[in-house]
N, C-alpha and C positions, 0 to 999 in steps of 0.2 A: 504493500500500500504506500502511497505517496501523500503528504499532506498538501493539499490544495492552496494555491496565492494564483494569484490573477493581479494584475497588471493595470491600472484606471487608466481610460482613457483621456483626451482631452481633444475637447473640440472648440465649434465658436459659438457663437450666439448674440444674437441686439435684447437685451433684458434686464430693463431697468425697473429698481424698485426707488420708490421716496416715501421716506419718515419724518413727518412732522410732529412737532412738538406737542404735548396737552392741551386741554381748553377746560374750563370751568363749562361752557353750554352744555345745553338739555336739548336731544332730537327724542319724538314721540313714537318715531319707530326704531331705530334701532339702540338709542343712547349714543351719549357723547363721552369719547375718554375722557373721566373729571378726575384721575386720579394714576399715580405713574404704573398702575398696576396692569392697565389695559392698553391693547390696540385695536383700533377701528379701522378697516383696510375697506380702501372703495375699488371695487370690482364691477365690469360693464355686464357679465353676467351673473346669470344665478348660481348658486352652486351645483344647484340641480340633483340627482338623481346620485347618493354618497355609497352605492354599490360598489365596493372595489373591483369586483372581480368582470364589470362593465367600462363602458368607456365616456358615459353622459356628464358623470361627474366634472367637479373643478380638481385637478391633481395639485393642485395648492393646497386645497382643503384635506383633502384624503392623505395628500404625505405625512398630516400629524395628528392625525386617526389612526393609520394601519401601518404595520411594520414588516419587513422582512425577514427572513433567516440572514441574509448578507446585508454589506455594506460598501457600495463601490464610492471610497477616498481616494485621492489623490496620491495615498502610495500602495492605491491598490484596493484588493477586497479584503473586509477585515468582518469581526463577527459583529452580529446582533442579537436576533432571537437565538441564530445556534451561538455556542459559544467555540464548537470547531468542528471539525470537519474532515473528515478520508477522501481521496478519491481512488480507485480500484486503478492498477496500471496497463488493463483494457481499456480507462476514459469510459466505462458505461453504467458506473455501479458508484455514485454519489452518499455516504452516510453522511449525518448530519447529528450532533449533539447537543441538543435542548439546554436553553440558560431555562434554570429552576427556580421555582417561587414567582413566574410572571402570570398575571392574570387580566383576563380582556376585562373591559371598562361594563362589563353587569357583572364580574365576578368569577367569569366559566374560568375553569382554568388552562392557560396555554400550556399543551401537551403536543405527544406524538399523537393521539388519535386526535386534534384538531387540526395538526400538521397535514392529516392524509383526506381530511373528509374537504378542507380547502380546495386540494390543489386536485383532489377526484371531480370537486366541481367545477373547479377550470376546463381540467379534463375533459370533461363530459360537455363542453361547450368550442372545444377545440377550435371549429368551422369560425367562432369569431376572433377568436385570438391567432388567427393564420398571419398575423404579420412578427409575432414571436416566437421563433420553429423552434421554441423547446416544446409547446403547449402540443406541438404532432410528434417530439421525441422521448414525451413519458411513456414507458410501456407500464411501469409497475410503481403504486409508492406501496410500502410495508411500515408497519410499527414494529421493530425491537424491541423497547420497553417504552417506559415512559415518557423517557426522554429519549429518544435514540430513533430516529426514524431514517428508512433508506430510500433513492431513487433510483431506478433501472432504467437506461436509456436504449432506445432500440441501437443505436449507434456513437458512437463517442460525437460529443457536439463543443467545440472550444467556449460559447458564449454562456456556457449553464450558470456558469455563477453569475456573469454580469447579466443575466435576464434574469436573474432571482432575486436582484440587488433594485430592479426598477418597480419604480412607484405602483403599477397593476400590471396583471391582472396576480401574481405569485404573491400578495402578501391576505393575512388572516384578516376574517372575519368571526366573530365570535358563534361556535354553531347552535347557539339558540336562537338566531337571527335568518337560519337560513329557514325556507320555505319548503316544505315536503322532501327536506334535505337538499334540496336545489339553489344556487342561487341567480341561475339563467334566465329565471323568470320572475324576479325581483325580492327582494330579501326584507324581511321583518323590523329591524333595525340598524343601525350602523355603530355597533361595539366592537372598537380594536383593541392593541394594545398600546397603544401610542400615548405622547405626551400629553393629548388634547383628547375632548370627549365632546362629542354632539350635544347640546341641552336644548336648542331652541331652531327654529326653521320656520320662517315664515317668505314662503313662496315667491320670488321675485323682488323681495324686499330685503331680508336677511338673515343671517343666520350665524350663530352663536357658539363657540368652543371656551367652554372649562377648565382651566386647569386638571392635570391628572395628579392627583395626589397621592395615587397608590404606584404611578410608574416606576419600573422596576429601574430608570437611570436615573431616577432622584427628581423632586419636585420643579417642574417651570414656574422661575420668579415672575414670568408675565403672567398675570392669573387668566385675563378674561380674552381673548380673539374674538371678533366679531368681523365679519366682512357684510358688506355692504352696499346691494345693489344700487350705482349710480351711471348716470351715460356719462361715456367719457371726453374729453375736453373740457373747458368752459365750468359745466357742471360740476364734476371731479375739482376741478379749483377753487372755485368759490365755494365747496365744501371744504377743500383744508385750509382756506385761508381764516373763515368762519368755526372752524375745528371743529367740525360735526364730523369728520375724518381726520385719522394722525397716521393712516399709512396705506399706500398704494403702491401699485408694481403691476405688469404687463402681464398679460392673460396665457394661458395654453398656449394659445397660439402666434402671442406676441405682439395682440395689442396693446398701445399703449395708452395708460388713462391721461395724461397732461404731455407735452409735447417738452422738447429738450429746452427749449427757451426758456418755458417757466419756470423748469426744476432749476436754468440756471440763476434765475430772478431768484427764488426762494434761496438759491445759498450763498447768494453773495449779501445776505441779509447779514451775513455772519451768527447766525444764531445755529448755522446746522455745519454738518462734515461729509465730507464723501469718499466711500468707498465701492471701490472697482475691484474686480474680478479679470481674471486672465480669461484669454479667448474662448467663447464657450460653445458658437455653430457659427453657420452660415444664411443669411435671408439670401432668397432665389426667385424666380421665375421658371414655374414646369412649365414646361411646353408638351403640347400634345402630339405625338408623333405618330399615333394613330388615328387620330382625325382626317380622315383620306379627302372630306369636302374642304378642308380649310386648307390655305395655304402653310401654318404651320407645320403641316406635316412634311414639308421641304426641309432639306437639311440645309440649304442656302438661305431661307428664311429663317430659321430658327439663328444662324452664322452673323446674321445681317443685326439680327434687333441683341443680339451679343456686342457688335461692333457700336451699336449707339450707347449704351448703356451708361453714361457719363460718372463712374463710381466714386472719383474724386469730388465731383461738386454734390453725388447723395452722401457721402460722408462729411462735408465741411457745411455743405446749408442746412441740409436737413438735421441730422445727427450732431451737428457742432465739433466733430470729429471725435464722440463717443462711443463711434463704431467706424473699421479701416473698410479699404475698400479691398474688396474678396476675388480673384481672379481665378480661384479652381473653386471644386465644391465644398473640398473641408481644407482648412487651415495645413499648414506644414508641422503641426504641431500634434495633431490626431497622429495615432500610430497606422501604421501602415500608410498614410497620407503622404508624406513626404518625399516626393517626387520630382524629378527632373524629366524634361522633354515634352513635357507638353503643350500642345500647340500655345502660342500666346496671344490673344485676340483683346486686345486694348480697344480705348475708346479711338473708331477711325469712322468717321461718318464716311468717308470718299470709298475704303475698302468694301462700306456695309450695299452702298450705292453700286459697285463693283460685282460683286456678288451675286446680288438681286441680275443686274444687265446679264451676266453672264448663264445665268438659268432662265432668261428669258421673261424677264418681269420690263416691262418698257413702260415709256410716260411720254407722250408727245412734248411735254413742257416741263419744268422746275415749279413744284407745287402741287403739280396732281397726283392722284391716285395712280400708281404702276397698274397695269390690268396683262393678265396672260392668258390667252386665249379665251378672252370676254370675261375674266372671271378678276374681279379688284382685288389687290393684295389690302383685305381689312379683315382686324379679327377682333377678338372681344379680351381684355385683360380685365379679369376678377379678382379684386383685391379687400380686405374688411374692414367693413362700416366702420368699426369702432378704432381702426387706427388712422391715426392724423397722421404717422409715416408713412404708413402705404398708401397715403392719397394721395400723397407728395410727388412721393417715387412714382407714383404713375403717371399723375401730370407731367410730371418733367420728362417721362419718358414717351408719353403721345407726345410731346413737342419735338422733340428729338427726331423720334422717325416718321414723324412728316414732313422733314427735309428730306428725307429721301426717299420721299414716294409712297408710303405705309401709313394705313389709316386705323388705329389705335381708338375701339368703344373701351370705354371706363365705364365697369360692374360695379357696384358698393354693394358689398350682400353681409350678414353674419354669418361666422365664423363655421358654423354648422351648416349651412347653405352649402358653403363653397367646400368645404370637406364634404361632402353628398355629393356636388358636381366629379370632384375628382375622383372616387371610389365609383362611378356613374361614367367615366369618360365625358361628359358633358361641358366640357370647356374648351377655350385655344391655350389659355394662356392663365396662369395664377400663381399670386404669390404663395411663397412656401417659408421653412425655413428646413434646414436638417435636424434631428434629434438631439442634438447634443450634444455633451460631454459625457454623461455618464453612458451613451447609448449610442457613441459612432467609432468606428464607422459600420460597424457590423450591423444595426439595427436600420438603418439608413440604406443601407447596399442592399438586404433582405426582403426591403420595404421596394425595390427595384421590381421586384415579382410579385408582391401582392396584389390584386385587384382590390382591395381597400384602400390603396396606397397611392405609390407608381406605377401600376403596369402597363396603363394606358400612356405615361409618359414615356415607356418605355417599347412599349409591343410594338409599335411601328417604324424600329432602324431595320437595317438588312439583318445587322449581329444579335437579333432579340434571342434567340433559344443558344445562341453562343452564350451570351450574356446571363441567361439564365440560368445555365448547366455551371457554369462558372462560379454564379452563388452558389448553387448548393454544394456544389465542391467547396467550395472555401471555406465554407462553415463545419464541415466536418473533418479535414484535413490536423494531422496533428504536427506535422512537420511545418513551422517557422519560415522554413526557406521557401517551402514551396506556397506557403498562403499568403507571403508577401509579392510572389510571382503573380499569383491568381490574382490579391486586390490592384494588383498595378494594372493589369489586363481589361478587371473592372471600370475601375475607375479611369482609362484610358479610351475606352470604347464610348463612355458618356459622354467624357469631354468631346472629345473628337466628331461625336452626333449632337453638338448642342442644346441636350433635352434638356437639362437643367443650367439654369442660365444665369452664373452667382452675382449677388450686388455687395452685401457686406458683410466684413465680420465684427461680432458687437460682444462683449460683457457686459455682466451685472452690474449696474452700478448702484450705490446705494446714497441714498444721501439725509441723513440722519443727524436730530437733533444732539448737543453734544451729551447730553445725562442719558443717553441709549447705548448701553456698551454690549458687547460682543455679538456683533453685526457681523456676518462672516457667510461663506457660500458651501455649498454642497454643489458634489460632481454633476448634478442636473440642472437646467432653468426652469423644471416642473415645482420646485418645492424651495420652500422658503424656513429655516432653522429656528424656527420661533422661540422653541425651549433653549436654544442658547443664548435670547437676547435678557437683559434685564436693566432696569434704569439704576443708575447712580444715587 
């Protein structure tokens, strides 16, 4: 047997969070922080539907509810629920040893038989969790004893721990919560083990976290979390200037509630601090390469609105330059990412123009529509409602390439819309971002073959079942040499077909009253450290 270490990754990400200071006011729905005990966070959506083992949820909320067996740090995977761990020198036979005396928030006690009745549920719902290929690589989980539980994998899979380390669908739910033993079809409760505990919920207005006072890593000095349905911009500010809000940060998906300017107004007040985080994804543009009616389905086209892309000025206007301008898909700093020879396509309006003539896109004049064979080169970019960056970055970028002949419709949809569109094929073009730091590039490349995902970003180059067969090679490969061959291969064949089309890379940034100490990040932009903050 060999004892298990894994390796964190690091990616990028645009993800900012802001912390403002207390207030003495009274709001009639959700309360106001009146005291350094609590924080009130304004969020553009609801928390919605706190099923771990589903995807409707806010993962902000659920990361300090429910907890994992692992922990993917920054030097690595380290323990939580287990406190360690074997792995078989077949790579197919995972045991795992229970930290004792933890119990989920009604009291059930976290064991090996809660261990198995979880992840039999996930299990047993596999067909949704298709874009995390452990959830089709459990053959068997077994209880030991009480603490002692084992996983059988049909095949050795390199990512098992770092997909046990992610926020859902691998972490507990307490099983008096689940439904006829199911939790597929919606769960009873939401009892984890986590520092936080659910008390309050009221539907599209807000909803309320507890301190946990029985948690097994010692009590959260911040007692009360509350978030706080607000529309973002505008509204989102004049609640924290009013202090009917003391803390805000970017959605799931990367909206943001206040725009860069403000946050910088609020800190040059001198009353706050700011901290940054190292690179954490990438923001994109899918392109749809399976859309055979549209013209992005051209590799010349998707090349062309690459070549406009002006990343320098969406990093300095938009961003303030709190997030870089991203020229591959993940940072040089992700493992397996770092790479030479890739093509390099900067911002060239004359090459994007070049390109387009060259596959047959014409315009009788300077300012029209290119049109090829009666058909105009226009397509539709979906981007969400609730972010002020991405409405930016899009206008700027319809302006862009209608110098050269390309006519750019602006979508504003929520965030569930346009995640529908894309699992749906249903788009040309949409912003995206990659997963992460705790979850690339391996969850990201994976998500290349999903039909939940990318597949339709992806199904239609020539190399799609190249590219295909190449994930799943890579993902079960135990030899080093040869899976940094594969992801180079990967990630060579993207670039090279344009599908995903990078703007920036961004960190957390935080920026926080000075009596708020230990402000700090975890290897995801899903989850935010609450139990390690406390005021002075």
């Amino acid at each position: 047997m060999r004892t298990s270490k894994a390796i964190g990754l690091l990616a990028a990400i645009g993800f900012i969070v802001l912390l403002i200071g207390c207030s003495d006011g009274k709001d009639d729905m959700a309360g106001t922080p009146n005291e350094a005990r609590e924080l009130v966070y304004a969020t553009a959506k609801d928390i919605n539907d706190m099923n771990p083992h589903l995807y409707a949820g806010s993962m902000a909320a659920q990361g300090i509810v429910y907890e994992s067996l692992v922990e993917n740090t920054k030097d690595g995977i380290k323990p939580l629920l287990a406190e360690s761990w074997d792995i078989s020198d077949d790579g197919k036979v995972y045991t795992f040893h229970l930290r004792k005396g933890v119990a989920f928030h009604d009291g059930a006690p976290f064991n090996a038989d809660a261990v198995k009745q979880n992840f039999e549920a996930v299990r047993r719902n596999a067909g949704k969790h298709a874009w995390i290929k452990l959830s089709s690589k459990l053959a068997d989980v077994s209880v030991i004893d009480a603490h002692t539980v084992q996983l059988k994998l049909t095949e050795p899979y390199y990512p098992t721990l770092l997909e046990l380390s992610m926020t859902r669908p691998f972490v507990f739910l307490s099983p008096n919560d689940f439904v006829n033993g199911e939790t597929k079809d919606g769960v009873a409760r939401y009892n984890g083990t986590g520092p936080y505990k659910m008390t309050e919920h009221v539907s599209e207005r807000y909803a309320r976290f507890e301190a946990n006072d029985h948690y097994w890593g010692g009590k959260p000095k911040v007692k009360r979390i509350t978030a706080k349905v607000l529309p973002a911009g505008e509204t989102t500010l004049l609640a924290l200037q009013k202090g009917e809000v003391n803390f805000v940060f970017t959605d799931d998906r990367g909206a943001d509630s206040i725009d860069v300017e403000s946050m910088k107004r609020l800190v040059e007040t001198g009353k706050y601090r700011m901290v940054r985080s190292e690179p954490m994804n990438t923001k994109m543009i899918a392109a749809n390469s399976s859309k055979s009616d549209s013209p992005v389905s051209e590799k010349a086209v998707r090349e062309a609105i690459w070549h406009s892309v002006d990343r320098k000025a969406i990093s300095q206007s938009i961003f303030s330059g709190t997030e870089t301008a991203a020229d591959t898909l993940f940072s040089s700093n992700v493992n397996y990412a770092n790479m030479t020879g890739l093509k390099k396509r900067g911002y060239d309006p004359e090459a994007a123009k070049r390109l387009l003539e060259q596959s047959g896109w014409i315009s009788a004049k300077d300012g029209e529509v290119r049109t090829k064979g009666g058909r105009p080169l226009a397509m539709k970019l979906y981007y969400d409602v609730n972010s002020s960056s991405q409405k930016a970055q899009a206008e700027l970028l319809q302006n862009e390439v209608s110098k050269i002949g390309m006519k750019l419709e602006l979508v504003g949809e929520q965030s569930a819309s346009i995640a529908n569109r894309r699992s749906k094929g249903d788009y040309d073009l949409l912003f995206n971002q990659t997963w992460g730091l705790a979850y690339d590039p391996q969850s990201t490349i994976a998500a290349f073959a999903a039909e939940s995902s990318y597949r339709y970003t992806t199904s239609g180059i020539p190399q799609a079942q190249e590219l295909y067969r190449k994930i799943d090679e890579v993902m079960v490969t135990a030899d080093d040499k040869k899976r940094s061959a594969l992801y180079a291969d990967i990630l060579t064949i993207v670039h090279d077909e344009a599908v995903f089309i990078p703007l920036t890379n961004g960190s957390v940034t935080v920026v926080a009253p000075a009596a708020l100490q230990g402000v700090s990040f975890k290897q995801t932009q899903f989850e935010i450290p609450f139990e390690r903050m406390y005021f002075e």
